[in-house]
N, CA, C and O atoms as a Tripos MOL2 file, in Angstrom:
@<TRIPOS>MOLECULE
protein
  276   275    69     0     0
PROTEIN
NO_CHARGES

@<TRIPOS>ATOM
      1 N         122.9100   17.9350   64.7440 N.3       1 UNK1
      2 CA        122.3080   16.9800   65.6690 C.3       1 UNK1
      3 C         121.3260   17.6370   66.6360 C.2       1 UNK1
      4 O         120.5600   17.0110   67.3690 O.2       1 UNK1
      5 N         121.4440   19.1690   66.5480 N.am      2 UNK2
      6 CA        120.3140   19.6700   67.2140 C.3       2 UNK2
      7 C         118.9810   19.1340   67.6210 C.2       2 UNK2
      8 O         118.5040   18.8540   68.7210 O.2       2 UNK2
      9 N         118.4720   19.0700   66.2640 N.am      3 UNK3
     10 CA        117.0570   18.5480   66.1390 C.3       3 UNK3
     11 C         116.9510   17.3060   66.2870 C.2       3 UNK3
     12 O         115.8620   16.9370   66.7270 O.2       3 UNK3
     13 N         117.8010   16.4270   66.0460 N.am      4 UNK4
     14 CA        117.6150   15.4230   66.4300 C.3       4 UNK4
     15 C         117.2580   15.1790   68.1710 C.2       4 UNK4
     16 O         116.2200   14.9210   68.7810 O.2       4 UNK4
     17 N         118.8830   15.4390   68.6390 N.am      5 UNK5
     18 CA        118.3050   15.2530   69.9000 C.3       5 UNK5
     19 C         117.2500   15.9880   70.7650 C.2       5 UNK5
     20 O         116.8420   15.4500   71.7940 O.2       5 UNK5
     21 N         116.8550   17.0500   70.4240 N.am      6 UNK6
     22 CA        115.4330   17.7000   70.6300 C.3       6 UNK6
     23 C         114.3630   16.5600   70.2190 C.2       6 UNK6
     24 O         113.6950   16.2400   71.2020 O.2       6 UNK6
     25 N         114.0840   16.0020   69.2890 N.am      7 UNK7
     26 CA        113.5340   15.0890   68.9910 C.3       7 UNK7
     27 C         113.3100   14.1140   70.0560 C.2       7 UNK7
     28 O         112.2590   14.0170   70.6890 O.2       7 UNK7
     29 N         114.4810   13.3120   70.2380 N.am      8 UNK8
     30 CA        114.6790   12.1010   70.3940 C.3       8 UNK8
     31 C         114.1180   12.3270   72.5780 C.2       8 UNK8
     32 O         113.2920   11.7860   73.3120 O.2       8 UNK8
     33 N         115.4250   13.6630   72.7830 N.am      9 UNK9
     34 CA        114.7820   13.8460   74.0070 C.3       9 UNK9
     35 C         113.1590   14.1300   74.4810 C.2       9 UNK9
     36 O         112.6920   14.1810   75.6190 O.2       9 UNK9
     37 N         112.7200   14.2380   73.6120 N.am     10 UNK10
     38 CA        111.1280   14.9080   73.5670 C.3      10 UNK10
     39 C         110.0860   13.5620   73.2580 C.2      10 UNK10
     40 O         108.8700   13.7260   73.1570 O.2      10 UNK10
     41 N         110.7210   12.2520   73.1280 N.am     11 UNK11
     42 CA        109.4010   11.6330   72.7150 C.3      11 UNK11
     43 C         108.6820   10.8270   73.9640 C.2      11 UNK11
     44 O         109.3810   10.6670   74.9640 O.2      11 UNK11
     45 N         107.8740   10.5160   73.9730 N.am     12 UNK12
     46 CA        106.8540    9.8150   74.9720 C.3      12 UNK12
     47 C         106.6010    8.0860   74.6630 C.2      12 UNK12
     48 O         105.8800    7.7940   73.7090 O.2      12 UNK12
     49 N         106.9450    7.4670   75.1300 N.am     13 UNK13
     50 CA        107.5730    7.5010   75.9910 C.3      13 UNK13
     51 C         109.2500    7.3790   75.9870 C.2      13 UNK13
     52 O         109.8620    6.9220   75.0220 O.2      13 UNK13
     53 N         109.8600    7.8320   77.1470 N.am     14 UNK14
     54 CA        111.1920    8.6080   76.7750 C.3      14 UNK14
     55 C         112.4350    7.1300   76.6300 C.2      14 UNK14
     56 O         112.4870    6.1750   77.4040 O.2      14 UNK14
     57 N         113.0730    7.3010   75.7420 N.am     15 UNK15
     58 CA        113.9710    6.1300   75.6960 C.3      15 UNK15
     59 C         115.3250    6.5320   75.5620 C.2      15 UNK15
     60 O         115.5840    7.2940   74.6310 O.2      15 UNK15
     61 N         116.3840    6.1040   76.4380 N.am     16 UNK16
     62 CA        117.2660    6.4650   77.1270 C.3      16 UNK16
     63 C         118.3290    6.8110   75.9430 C.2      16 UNK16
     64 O         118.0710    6.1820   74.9160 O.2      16 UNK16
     65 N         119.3570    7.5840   75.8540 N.am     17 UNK17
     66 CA        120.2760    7.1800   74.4440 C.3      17 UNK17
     67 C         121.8090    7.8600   74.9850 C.2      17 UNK17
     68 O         122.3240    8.4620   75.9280 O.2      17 UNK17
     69 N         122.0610    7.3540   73.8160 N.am     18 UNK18
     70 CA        124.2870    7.8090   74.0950 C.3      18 UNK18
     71 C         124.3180    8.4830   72.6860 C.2      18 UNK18
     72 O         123.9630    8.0750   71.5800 O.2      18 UNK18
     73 N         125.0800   10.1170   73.2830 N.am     19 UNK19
     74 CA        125.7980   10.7510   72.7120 C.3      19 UNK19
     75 C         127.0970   10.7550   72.8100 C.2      19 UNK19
     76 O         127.8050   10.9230   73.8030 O.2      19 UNK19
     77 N         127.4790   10.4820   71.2740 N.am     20 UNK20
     78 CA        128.9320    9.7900   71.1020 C.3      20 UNK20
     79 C         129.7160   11.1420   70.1130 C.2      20 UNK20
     80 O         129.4800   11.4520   68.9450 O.2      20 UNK20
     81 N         130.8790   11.8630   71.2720 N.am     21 UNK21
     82 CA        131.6310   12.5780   70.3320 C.3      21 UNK21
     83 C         132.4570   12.3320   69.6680 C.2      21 UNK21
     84 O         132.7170   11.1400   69.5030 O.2      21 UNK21
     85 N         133.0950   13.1600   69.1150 N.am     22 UNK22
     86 CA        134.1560   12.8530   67.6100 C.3      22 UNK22
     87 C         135.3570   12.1540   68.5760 C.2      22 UNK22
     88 O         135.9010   11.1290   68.1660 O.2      22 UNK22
     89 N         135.6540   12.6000   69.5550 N.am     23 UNK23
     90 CA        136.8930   12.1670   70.2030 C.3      23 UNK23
     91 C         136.6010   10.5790   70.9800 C.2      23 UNK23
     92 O         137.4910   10.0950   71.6790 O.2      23 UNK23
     93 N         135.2160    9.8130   70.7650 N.am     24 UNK24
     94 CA        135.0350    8.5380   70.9110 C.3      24 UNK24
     95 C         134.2260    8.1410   71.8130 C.2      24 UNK24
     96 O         133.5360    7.1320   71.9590 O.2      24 UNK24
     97 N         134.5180    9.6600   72.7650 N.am     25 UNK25
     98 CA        134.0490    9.5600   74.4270 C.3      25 UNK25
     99 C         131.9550    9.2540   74.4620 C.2      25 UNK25
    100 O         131.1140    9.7910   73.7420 O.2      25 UNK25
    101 N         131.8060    8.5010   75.2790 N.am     26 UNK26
    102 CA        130.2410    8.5300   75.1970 C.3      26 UNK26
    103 C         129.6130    8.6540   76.2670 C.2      26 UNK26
    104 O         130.0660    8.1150   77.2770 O.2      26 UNK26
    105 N         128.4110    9.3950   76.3180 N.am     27 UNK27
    106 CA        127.3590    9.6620   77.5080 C.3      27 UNK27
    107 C         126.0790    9.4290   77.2210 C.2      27 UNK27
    108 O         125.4110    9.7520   76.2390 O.2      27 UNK27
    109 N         125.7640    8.7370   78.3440 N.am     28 UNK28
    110 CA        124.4240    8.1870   78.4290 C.3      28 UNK28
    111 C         123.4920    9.0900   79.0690 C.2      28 UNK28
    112 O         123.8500    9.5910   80.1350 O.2      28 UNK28
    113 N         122.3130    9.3910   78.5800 N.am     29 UNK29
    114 CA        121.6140   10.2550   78.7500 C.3      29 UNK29
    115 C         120.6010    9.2590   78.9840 C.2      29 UNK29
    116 O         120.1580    8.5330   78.0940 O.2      29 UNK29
    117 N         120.2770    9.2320   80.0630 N.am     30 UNK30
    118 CA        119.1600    7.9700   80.9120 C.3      30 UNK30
    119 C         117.6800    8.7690   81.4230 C.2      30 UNK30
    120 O         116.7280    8.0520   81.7290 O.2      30 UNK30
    121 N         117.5620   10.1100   81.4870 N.am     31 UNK31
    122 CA        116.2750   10.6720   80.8010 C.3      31 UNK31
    123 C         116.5360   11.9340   80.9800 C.2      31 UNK31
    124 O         117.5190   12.4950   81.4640 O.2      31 UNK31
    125 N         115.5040   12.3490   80.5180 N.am     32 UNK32
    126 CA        114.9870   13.5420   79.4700 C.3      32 UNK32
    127 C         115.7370   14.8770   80.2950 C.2      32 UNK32
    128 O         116.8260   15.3070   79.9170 O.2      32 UNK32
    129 N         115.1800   15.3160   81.1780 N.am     33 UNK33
    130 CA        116.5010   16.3310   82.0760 C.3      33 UNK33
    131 C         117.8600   16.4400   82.6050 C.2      33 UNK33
    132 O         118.4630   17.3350   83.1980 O.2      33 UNK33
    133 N         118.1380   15.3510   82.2450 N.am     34 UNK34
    134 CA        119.4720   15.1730   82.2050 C.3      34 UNK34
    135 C         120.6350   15.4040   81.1320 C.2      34 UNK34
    136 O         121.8600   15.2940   81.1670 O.2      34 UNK34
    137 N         119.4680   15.8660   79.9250 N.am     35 UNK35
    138 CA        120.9140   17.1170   79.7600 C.3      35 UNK35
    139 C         120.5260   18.2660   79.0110 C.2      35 UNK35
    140 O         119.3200   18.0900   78.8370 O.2      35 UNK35
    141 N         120.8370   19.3130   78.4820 N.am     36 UNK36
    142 CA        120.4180   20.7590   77.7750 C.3      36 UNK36
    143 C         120.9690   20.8430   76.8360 C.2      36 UNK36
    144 O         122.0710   20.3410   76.6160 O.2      36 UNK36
    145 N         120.3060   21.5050   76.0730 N.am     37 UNK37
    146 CA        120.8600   21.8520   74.7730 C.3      37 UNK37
    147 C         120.5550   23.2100   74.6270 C.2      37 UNK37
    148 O         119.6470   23.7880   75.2250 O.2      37 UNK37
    149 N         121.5790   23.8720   73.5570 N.am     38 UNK38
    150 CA        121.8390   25.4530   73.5010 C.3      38 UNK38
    151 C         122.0040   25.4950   72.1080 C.2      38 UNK38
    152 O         122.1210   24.5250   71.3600 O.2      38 UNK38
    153 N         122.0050   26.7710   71.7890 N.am     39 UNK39
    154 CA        122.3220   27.2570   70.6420 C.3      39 UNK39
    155 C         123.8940   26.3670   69.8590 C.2      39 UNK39
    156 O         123.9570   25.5890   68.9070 O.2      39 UNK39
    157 N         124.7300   26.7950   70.5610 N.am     40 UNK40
    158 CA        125.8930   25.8340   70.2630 C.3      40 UNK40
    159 C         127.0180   24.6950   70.9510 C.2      40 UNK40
    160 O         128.0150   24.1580   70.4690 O.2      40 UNK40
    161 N         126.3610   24.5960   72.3140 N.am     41 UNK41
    162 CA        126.6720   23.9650   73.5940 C.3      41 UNK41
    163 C         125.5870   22.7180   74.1040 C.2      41 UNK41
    164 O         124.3690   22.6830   73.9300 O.2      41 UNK41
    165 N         126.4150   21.7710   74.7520 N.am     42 UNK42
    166 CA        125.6250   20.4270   75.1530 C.3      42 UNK42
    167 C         125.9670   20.2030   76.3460 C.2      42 UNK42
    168 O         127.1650   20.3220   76.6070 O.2      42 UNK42
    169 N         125.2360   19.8990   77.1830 N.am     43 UNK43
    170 CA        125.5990   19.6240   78.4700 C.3      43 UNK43
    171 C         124.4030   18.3920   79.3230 C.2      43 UNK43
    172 O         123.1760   18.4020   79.4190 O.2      43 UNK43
    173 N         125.4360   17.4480   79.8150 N.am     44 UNK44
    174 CA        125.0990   16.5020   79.9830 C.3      44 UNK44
    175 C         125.3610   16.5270   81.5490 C.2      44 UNK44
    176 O         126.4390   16.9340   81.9820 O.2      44 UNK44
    177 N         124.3740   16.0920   82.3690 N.am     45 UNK45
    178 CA        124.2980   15.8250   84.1300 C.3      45 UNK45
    179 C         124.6730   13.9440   84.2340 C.2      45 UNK45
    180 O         124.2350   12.9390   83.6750 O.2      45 UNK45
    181 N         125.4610   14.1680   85.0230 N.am     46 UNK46
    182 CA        125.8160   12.7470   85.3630 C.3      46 UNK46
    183 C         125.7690   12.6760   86.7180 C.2      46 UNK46
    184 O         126.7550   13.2520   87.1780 O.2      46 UNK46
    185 N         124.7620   12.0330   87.9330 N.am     47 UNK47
    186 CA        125.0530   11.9740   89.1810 C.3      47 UNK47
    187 C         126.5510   11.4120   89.4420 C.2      47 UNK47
    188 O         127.3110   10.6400   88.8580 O.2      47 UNK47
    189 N         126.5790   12.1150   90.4960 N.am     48 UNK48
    190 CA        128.2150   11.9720   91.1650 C.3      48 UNK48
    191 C         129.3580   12.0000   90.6790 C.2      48 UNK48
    192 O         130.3780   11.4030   91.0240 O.2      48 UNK48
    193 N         129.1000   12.9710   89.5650 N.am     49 UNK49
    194 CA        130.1870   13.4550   88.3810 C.3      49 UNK49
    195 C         130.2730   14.5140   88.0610 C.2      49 UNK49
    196 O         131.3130   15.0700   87.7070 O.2      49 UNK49
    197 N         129.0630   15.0440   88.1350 N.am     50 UNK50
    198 CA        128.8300   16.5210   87.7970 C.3      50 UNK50
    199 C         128.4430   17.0240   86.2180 C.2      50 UNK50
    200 O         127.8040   16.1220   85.6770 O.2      50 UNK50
    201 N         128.6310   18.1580   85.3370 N.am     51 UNK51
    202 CA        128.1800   18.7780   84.4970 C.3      51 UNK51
    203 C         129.1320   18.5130   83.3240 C.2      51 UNK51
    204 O         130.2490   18.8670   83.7010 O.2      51 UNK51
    205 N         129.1830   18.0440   82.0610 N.am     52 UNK52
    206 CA        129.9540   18.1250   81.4370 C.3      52 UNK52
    207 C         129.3830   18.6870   79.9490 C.2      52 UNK52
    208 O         128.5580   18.1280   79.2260 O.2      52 UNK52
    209 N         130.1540   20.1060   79.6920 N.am     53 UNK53
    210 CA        129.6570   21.1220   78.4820 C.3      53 UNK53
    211 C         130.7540   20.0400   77.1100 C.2      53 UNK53
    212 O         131.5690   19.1280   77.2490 O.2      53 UNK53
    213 N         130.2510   20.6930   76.0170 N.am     54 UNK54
    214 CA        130.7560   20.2380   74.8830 C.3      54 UNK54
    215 C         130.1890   20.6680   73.7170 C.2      54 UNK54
    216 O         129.0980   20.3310   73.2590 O.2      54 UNK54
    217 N         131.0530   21.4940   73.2240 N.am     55 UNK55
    218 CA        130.2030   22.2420   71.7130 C.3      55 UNK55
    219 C         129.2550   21.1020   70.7210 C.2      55 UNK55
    220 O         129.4640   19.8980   70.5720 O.2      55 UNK55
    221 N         128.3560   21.8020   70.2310 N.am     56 UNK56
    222 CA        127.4080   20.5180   69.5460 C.3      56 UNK56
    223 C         128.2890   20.0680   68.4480 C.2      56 UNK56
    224 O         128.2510   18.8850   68.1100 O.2      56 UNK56
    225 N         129.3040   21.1450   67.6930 N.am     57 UNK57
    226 CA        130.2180   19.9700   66.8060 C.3      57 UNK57
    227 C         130.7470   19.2760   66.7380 C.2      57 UNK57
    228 O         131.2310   18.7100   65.7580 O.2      57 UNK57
    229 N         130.8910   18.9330   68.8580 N.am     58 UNK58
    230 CA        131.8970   17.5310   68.6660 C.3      58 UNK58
    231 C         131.0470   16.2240   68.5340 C.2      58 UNK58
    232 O         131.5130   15.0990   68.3520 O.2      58 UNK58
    233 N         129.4800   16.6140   68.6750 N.am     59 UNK59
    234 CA        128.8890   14.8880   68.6990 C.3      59 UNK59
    235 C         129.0750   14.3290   66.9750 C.2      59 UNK59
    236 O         128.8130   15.0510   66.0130 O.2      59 UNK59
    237 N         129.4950   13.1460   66.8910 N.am     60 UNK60
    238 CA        129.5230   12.6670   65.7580 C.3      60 UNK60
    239 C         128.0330   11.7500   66.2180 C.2      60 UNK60
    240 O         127.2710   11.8040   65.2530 O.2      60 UNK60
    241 N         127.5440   11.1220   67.1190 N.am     61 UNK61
    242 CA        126.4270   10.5440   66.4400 C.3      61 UNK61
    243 C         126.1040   10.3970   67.8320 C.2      61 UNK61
    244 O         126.8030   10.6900   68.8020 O.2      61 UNK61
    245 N         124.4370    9.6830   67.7820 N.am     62 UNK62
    246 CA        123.5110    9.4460   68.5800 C.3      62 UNK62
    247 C         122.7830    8.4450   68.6950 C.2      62 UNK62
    248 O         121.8340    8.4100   67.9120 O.2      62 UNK62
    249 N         122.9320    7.2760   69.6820 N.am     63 UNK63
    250 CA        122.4360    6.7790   69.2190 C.3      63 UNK63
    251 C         121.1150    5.8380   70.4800 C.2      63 UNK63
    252 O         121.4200    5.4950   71.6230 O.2      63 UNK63
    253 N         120.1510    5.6860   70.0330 N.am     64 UNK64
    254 CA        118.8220    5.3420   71.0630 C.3      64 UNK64
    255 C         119.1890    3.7990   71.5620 C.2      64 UNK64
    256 O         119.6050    2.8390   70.9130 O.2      64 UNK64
    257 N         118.8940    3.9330   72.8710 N.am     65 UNK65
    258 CA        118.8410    2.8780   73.7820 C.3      65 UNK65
    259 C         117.4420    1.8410   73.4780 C.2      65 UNK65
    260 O         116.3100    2.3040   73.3360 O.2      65 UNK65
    261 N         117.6950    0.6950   73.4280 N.am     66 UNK66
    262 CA        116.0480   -0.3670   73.2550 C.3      66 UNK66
    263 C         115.4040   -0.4890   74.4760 C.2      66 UNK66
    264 O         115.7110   -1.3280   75.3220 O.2      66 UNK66
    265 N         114.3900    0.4480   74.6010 N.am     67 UNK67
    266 CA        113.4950    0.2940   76.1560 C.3      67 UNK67
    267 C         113.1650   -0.9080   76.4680 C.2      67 UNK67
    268 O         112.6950   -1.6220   75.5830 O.2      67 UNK67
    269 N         113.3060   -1.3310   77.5790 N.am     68 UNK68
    270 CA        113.2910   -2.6470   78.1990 C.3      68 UNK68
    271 C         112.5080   -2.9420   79.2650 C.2      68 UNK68
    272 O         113.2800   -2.9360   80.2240 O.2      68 UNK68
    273 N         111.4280   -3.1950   79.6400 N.am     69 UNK69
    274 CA        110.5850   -2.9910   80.5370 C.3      69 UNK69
    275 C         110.2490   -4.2120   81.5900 C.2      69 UNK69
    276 O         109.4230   -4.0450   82.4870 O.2      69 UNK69
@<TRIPOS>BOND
     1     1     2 1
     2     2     3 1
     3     3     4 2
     4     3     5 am
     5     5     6 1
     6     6     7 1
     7     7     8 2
     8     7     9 am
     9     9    10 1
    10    10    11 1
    11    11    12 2
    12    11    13 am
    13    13    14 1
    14    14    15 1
    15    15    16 2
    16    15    17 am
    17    17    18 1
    18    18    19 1
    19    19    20 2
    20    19    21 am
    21    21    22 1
    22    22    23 1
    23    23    24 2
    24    23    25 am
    25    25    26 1
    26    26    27 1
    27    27    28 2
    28    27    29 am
    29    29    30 1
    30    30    31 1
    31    31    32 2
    32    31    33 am
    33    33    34 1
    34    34    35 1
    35    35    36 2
    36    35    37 am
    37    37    38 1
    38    38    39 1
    39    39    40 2
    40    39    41 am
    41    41    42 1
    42    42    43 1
    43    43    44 2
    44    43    45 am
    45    45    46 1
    46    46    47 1
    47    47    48 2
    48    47    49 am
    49    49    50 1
    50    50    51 1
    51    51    52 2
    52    51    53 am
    53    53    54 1
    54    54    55 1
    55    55    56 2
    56    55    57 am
    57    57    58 1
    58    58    59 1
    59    59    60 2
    60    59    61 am
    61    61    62 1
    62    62    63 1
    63    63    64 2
    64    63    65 am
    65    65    66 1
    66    66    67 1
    67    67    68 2
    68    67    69 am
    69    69    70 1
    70    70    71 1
    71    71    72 2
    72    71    73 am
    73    73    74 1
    74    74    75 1
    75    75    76 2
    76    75    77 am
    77    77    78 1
    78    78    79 1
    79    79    80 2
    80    79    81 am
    81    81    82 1
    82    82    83 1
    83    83    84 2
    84    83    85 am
    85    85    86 1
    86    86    87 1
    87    87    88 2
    88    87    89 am
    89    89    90 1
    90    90    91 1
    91    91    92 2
    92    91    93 am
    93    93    94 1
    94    94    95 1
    95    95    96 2
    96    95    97 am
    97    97    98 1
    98    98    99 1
    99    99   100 2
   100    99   101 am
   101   101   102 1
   102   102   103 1
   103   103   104 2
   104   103   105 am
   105   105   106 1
   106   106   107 1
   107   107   108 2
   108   107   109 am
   109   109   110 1
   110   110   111 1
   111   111   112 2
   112   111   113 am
   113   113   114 1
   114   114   115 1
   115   115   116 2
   116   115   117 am
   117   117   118 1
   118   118   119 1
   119   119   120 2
   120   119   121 am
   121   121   122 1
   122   122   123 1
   123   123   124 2
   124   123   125 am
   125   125   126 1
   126   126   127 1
   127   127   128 2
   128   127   129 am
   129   129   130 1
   130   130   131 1
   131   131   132 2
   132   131   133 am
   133   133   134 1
   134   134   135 1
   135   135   136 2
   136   135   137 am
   137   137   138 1
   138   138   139 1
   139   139   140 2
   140   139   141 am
   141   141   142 1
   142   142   143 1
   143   143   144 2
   144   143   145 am
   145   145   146 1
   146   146   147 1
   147   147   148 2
   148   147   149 am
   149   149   150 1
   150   150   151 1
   151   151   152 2
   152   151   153 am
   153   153   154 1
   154   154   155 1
   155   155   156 2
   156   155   157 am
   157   157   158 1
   158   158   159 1
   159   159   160 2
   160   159   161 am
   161   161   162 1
   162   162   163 1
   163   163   164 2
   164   163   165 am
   165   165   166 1
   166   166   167 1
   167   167   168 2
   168   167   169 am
   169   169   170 1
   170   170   171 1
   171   171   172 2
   172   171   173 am
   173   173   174 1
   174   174   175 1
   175   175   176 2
   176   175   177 am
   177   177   178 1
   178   178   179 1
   179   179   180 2
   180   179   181 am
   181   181   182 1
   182   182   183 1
   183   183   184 2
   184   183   185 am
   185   185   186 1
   186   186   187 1
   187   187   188 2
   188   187   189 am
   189   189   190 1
   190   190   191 1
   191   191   192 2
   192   191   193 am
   193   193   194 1
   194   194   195 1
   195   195   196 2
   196   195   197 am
   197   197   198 1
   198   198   199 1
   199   199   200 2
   200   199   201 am
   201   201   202 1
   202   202   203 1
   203   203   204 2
   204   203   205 am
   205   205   206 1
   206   206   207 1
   207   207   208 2
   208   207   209 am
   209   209   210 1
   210   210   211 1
   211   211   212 2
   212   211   213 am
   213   213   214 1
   214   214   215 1
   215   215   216 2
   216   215   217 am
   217   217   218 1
   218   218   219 1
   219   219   220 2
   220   219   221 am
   221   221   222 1
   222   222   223 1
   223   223   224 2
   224   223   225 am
   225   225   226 1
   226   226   227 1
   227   227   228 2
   228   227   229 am
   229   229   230 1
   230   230   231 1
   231   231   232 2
   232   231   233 am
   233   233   234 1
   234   234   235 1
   235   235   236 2
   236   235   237 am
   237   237   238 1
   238   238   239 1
   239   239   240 2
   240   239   241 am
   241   241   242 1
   242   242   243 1
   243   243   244 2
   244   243   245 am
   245   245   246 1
   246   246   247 1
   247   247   248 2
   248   247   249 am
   249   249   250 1
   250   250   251 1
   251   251   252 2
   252   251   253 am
   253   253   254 1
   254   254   255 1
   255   255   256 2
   256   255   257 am
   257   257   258 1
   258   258   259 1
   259   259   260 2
   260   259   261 am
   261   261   262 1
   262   262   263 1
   263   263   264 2
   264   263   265 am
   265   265   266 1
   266   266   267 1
   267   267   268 2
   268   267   269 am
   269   269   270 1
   270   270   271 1
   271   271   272 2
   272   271   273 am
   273   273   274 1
   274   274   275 1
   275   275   276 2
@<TRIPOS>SUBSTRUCTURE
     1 UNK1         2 RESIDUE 1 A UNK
     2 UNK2         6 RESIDUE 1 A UNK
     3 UNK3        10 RESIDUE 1 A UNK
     4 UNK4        14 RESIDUE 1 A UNK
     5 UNK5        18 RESIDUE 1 A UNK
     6 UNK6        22 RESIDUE 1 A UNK
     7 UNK7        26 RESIDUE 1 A UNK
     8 UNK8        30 RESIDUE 1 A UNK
     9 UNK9        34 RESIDUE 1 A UNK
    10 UNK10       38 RESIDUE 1 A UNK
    11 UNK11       42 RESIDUE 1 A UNK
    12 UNK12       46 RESIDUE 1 A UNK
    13 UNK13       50 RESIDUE 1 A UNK
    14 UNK14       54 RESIDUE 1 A UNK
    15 UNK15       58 RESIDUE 1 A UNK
    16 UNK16       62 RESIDUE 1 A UNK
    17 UNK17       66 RESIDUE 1 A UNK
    18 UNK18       70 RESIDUE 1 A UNK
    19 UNK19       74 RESIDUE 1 A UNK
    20 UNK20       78 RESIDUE 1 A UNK
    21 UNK21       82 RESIDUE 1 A UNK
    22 UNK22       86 RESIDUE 1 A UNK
    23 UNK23       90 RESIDUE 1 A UNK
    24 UNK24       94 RESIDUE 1 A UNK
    25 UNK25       98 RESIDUE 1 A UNK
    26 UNK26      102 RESIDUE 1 A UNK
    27 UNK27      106 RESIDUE 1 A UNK
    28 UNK28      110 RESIDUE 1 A UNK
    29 UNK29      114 RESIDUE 1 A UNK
    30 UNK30      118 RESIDUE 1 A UNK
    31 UNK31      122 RESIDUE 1 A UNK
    32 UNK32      126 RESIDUE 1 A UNK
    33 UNK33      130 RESIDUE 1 A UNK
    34 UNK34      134 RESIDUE 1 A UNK
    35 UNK35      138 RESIDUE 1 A UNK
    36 UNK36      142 RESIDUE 1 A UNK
    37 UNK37      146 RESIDUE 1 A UNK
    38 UNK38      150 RESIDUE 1 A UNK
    39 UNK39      154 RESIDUE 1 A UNK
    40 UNK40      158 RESIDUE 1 A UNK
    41 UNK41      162 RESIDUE 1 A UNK
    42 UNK42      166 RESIDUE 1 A UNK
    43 UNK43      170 RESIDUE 1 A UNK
    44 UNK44      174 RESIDUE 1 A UNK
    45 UNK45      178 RESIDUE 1 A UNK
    46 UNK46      182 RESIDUE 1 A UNK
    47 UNK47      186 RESIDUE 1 A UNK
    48 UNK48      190 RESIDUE 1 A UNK
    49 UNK49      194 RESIDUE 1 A UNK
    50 UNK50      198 RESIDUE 1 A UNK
    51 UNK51      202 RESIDUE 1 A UNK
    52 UNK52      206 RESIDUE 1 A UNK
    53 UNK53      210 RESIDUE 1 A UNK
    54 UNK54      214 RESIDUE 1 A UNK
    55 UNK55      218 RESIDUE 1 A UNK
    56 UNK56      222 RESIDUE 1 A UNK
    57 UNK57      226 RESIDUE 1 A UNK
    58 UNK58      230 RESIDUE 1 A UNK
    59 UNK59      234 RESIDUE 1 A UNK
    60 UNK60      238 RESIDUE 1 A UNK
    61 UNK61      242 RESIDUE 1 A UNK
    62 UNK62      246 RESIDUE 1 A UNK
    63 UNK63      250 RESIDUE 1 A UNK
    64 UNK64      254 RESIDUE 1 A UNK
    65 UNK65      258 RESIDUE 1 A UNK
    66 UNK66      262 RESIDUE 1 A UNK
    67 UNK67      266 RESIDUE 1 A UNK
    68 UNK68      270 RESIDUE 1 A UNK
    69 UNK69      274 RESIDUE 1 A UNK
């Protein structure tokens, strides 16, 4: 899912999406710096929650938000 979400975080204009891990749990990634990606680590910023890491093998899928303007 690397490339994907490199992808998906990278396009213009940016459209918001949820990474959904194997264990069900999901995070919304509402734009583009809000979260990092690593070699084998994901980390997602959530105001007033703080940092949450997670190896890239736990995302089972990804999926894009419909921009709404």
């Amino acid at each position: 899912f690397y490339d994907e979400i490199r992808r998906i975080q990278s396009t213009e204009p940016f459209h918001p999406f949820i990474i959904v891990r194997t264990s069900g749990e999901r995070y919304e990634v509402p734009a583009p710096h809000a979260v990092a990606t690593g070699a084998t680590m994901f980390v997602v910023f959530k105001p007033k929650a703080g940092f949450y890491f997670f190896p890239l093998h736990q995302i089972s899928s990804v999926e894009v938000l419909e921009h709404t303007k």
